[in-house]
PADODREN-183979 format. One line per field, with one value per residue (C-alpha): residue number from 1; residue in one letter; x, y, z. Coordinates in steps of 0.1 Angstrom, whole numbers. Example, Ala and Ser with C-alpha at 12.3 -4.5 7.8 and 13.67 -1.06 7.14 Angstrom:
2
nr	[1 | 2]
rest	[a | s]
X	[123 | 137]
Y	[-45 | -11]
Z	[78 | 71]
% end
This chain:
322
nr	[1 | 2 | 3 | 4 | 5 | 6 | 7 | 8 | 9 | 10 | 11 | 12 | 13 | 14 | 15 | 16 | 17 | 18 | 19 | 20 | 21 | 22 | 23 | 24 | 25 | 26 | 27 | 28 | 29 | 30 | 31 | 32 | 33 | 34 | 35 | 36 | 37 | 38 | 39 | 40 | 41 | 42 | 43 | 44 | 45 | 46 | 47 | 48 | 49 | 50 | 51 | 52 | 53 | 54 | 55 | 56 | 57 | 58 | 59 | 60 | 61 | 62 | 63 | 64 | 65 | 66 | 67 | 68 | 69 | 70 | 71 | 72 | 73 | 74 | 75 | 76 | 77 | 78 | 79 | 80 | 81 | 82 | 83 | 84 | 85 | 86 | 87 | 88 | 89 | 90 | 91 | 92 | 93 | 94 | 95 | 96 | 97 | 98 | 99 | 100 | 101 | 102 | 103 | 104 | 105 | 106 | 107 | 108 | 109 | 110 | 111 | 112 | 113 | 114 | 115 | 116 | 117 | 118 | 119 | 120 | 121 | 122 | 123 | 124 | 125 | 126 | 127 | 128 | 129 | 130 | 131 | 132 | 133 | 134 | 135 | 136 | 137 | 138 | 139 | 140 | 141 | 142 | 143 | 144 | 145 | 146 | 147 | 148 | 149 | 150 | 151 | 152 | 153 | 154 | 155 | 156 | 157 | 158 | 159 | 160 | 161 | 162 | 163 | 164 | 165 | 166 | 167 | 168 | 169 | 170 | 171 | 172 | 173 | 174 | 175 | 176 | 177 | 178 | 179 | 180 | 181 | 182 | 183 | 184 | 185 | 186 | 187 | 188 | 189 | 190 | 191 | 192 | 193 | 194 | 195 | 196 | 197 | 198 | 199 | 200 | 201 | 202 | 203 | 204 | 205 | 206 | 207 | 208 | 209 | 210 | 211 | 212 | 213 | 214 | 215 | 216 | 217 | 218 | 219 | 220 | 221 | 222 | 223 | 224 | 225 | 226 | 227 | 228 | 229 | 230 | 231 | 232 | 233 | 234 | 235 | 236 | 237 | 238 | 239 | 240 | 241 | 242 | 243 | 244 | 245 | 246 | 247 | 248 | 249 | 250 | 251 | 252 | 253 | 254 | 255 | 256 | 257 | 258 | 259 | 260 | 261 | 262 | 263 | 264 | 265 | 266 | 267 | 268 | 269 | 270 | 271 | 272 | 273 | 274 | 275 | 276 | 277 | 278 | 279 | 280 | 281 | 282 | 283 | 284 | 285 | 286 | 287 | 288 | 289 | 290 | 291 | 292 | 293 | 294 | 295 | 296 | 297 | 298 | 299 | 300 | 301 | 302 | 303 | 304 | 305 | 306 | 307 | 308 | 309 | 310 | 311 | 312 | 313 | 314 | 315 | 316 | 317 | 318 | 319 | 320 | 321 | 322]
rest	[x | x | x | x | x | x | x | x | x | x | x | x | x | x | x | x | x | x | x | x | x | x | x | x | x | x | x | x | x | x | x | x | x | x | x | x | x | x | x | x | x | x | x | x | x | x | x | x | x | x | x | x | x | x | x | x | x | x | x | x | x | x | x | x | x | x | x | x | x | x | x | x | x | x | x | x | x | x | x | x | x | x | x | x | x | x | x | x | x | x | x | x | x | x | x | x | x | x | x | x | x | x | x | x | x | x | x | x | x | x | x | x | x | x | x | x | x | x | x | x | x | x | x | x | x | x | x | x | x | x | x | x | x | x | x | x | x | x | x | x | x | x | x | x | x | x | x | x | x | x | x | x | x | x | x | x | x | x | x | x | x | x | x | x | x | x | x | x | x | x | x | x | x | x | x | x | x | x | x | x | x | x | x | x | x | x | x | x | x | x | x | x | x | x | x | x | x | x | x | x | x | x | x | x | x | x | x | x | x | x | x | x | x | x | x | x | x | x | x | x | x | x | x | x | x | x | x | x | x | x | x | x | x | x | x | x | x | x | x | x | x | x | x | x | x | x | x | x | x | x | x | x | x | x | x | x | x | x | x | x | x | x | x | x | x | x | x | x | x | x | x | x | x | x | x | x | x | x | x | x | x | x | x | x | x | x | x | x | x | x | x | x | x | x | x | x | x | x | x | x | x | x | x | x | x | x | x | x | x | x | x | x | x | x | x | x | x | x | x | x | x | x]
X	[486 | 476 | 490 | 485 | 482 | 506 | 498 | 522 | 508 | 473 | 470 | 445 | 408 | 395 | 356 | 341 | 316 | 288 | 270 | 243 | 210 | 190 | 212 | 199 | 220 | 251 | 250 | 246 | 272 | 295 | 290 | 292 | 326 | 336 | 325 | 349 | 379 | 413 | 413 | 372 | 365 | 357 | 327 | 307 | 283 | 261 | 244 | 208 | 195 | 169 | 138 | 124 | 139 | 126 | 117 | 149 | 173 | 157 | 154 | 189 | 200 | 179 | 193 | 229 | 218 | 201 | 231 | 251 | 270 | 263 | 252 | 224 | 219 | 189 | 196 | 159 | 173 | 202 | 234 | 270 | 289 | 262 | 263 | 303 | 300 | 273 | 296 | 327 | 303 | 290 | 320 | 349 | 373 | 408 | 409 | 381 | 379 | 350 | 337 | 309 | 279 | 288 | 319 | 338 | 367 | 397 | 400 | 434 | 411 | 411 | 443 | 460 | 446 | 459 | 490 | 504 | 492 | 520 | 536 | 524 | 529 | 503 | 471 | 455 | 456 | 442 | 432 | 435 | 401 | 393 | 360 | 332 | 296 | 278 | 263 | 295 | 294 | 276 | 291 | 293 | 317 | 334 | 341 | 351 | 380 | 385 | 424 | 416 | 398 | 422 | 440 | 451 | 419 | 401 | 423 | 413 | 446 | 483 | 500 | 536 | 524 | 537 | 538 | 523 | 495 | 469 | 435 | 417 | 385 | 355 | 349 | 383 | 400 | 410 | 416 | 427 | 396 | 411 | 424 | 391 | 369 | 402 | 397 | 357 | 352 | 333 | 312 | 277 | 273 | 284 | 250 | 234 | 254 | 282 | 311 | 341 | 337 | 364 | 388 | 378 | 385 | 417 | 427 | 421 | 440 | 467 | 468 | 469 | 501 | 485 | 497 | 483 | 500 | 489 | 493 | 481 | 476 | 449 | 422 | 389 | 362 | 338 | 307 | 298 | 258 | 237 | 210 | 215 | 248 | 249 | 244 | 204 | 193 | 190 | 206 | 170 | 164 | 182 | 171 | 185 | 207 | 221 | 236 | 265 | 270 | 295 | 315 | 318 | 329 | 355 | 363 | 362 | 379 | 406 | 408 | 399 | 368 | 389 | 407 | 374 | 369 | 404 | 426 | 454 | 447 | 440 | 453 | 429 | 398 | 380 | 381 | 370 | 339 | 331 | 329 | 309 | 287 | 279 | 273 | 244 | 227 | 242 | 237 | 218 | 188 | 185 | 200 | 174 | 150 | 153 | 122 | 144 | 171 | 161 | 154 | 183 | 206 | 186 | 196 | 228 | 233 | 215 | 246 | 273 | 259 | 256 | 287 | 303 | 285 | 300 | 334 | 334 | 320 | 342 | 337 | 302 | 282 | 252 | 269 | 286 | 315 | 326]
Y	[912 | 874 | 851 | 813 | 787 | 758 | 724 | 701 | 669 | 669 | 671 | 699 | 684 | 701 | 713 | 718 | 747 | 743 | 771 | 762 | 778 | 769 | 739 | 701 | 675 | 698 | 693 | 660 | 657 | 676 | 658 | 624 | 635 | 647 | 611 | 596 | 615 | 595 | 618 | 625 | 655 | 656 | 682 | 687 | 715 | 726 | 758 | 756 | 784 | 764 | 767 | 740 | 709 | 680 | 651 | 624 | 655 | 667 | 626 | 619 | 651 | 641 | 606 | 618 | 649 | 619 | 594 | 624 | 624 | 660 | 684 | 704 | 739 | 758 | 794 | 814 | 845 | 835 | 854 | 840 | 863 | 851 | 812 | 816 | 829 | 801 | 778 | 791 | 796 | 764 | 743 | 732 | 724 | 739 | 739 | 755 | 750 | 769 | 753 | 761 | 739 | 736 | 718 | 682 | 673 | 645 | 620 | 636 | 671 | 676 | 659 | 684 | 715 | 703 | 690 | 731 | 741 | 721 | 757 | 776 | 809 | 799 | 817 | 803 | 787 | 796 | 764 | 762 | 764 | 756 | 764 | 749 | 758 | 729 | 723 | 716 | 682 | 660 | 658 | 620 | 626 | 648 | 628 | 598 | 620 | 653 | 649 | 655 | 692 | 701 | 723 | 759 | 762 | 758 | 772 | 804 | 813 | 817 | 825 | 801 | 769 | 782 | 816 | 839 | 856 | 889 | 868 | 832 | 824 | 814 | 783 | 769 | 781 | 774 | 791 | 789 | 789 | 813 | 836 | 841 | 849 | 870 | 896 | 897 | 867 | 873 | 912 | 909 | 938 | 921 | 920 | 915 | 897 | 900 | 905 | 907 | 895 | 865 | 893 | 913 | 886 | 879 | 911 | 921 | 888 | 900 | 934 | 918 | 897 | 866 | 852 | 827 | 808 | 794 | 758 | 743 | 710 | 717 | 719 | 711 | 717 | 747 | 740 | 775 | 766 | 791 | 795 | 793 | 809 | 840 | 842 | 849 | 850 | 891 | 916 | 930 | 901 | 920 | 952 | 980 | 996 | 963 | 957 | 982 | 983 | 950 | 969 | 1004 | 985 | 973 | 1002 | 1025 | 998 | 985 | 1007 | 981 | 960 | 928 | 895 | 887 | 921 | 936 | 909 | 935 | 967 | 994 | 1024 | 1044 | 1054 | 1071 | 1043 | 1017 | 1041 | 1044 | 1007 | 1006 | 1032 | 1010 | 979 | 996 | 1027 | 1036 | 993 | 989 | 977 | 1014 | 1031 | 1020 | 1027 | 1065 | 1063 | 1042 | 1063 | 1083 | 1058 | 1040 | 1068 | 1076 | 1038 | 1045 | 1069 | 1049 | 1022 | 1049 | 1062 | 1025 | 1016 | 1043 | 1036 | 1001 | 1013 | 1036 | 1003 | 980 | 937 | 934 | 898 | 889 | 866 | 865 | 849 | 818]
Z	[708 | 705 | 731 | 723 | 754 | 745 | 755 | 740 | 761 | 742 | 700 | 690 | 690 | 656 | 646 | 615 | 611 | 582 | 578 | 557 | 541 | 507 | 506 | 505 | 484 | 482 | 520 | 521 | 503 | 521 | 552 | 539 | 528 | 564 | 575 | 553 | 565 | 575 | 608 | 620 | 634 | 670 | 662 | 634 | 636 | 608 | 617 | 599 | 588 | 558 | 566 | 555 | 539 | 519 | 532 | 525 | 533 | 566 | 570 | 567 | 586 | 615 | 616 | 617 | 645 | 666 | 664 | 672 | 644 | 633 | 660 | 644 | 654 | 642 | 636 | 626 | 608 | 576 | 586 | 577 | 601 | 631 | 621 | 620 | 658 | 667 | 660 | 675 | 709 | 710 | 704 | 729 | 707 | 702 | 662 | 640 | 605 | 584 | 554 | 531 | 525 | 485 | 488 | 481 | 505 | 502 | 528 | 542 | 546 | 583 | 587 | 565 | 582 | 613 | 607 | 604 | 638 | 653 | 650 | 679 | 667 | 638 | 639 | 611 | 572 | 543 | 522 | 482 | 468 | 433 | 420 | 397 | 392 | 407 | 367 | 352 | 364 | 390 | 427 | 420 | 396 | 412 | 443 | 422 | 407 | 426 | 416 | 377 | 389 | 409 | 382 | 375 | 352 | 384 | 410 | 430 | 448 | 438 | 466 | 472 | 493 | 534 | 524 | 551 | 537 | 543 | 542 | 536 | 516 | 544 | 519 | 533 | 563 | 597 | 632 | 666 | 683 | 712 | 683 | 666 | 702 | 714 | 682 | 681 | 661 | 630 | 627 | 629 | 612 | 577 | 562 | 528 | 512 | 533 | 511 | 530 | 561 | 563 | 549 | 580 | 603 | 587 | 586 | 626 | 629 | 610 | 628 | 663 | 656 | 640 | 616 | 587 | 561 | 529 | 522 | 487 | 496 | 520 | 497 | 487 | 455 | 460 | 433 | 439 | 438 | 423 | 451 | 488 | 509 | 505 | 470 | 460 | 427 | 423 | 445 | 452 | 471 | 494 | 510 | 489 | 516 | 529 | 493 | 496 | 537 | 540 | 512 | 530 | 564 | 544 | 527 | 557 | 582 | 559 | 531 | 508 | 494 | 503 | 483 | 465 | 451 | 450 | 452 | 464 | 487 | 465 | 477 | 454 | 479 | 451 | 429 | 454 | 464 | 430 | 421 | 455 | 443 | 412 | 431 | 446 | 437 | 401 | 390 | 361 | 375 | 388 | 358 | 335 | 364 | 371 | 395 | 417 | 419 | 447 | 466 | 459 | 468 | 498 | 512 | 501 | 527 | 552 | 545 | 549 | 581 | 591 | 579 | 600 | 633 | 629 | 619 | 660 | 673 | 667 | 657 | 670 | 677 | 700 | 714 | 752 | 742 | 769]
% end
């Protein structure tokens, strides 16, 4: 069971955790719009996994790194679930809030996700995210008039504004710091592409007496870019076994594939495997393939057995948590 430390002398000092990769001017972007916020953050981290940037991007990030304005931290080997755990390790503040590298925030941003944690028996929010692909229109638009996108066409959830609800979206969310070390902080063995893995935190939050609330006004634009994050450009980018292993976790932990997949649980295990089964081994790229296939299905059950060893094992991350 959770227990949260009250100190009502001292207002929460708040982070912001960028896990970037592939990324240049969307991340430029979304930290020029954290410097512009009514309430700064006290920490900005951006966890880097690029390799290699261009020259007026890793310019400009070195600049705002050396007048400690970002606090860059280079992470060799691209993992969400790891760079979410970097930055919960390395900072000392009471308040994290996870953001994605693709996004455009209002001024009132950080003010807003703090504002709710004046209830101490809040574990976390859930933030309203309303997605765009980053082609529609340019970020400089955007930013000019992030009011006129911020519409049902565009809108991800629909859950009542304060309602208590089962998961977040890792685009837009925040946490007790305390909460997210005290249940394992995010599972290292989400992999791939890693679907699922801020409903897994959500959900061992839920189940250890946290609770988290939806509130629509904290929210931001997600331009959802094509390259970069977790997204790649073909699933075979990924190893074929790590494709399916984040789903089965989910599966086999919380008997569903989580919000992004499912929206609801689905009680229907058979169904659930299935639609697993054709993310990885019976996908077309296989189907039309047949000299794939047993290969395909051999790393398929690689990922099961995987998936199982992580499901005895518990939340799992490198790191010795402080």
């Amino acid at each position: 069971m959770i227990k949260l430390q009250e100190n009502k002398n001292k207002p929460p000092s708040v982070c912001v955790v960028i896990p970037t990769y592939l990324r240049e001017e969307t991340l430029l972007n979304t930290v020029a719009c954290l410097l512009k916020q009514d309430r700064p953050a006290d920490e900005i981290l951006v966890i880097d996994q690029t390799p290699e940037y261009s020259e007026n991007v890793e310019k400009q990030l070195q600049e705002w790194h050396q007048n400690r304005v970002i606090r860059r931290i280079k992470q060799n080997v691209p993992s969400v679930t790891q760079a979410r755990n970097r930055g919960a390790f390395e900072s000392h503040c009471d308040i994290l809030i996870f953001i994605d590298d693709d996004v455009l925030l209002n001024p009132s941003f950080i003010n807003k996700h703090i504002v709710p944690f004046s209830d101490m028996k809040l574990a976390g929010i859930c933030g309203q995210v309303y997605e765009l692909p980053i082609g529609m229109y340019s970020s400089e638009i955007l930013y000019a008039r992030l009011q006129d996108y911020e519409t049902d066409e565009f809108r991800v959830f629909r859950f009542e504004n304060g309602a208590e609800v089962p998961t977040w979206r890792g685009c837009n969310c925040s946490v007790r710091r305390e909460v997210f070390i005290s249940v394992g902080g995010s599972d290292e063995a989400f992999i791939g592409p890693s679907w699922g893995e801020e409903d897994d935190v959500a959900f061992r939050i839920r189940s250890s007496g946290g609770k988290i609330k939806f509130y629509s006004d904290v929210s931001l634009i997600h331009l959802k870019a094509p390259i970069g994050g977790c997204r790649l450009r073909k699933k075979s980018n990924f190893q074929e076994w790590k494709i399916t292993t984040s789903s089965l976790i989910m599966l086999f932990r919380h008997k569903t594939l989580g919000a992004q997949q499912d929206n609801l649980p689905n009680p229907n295990f058979v169904a659930q495997f299935f639609k697993i089964l054709r993310q990885g081994p019976l996908r077309r790229q296989n189907i039309v393939n047949p000299f794939r296939m047993p290969y395909a299905l051999f790393c398929f059950l690689i990922a099961i057995c995987y998936s199982l060893f992580s499901l005895v094992r518990g939340p799992y991350t490198k790191l010795k948590w402080k």
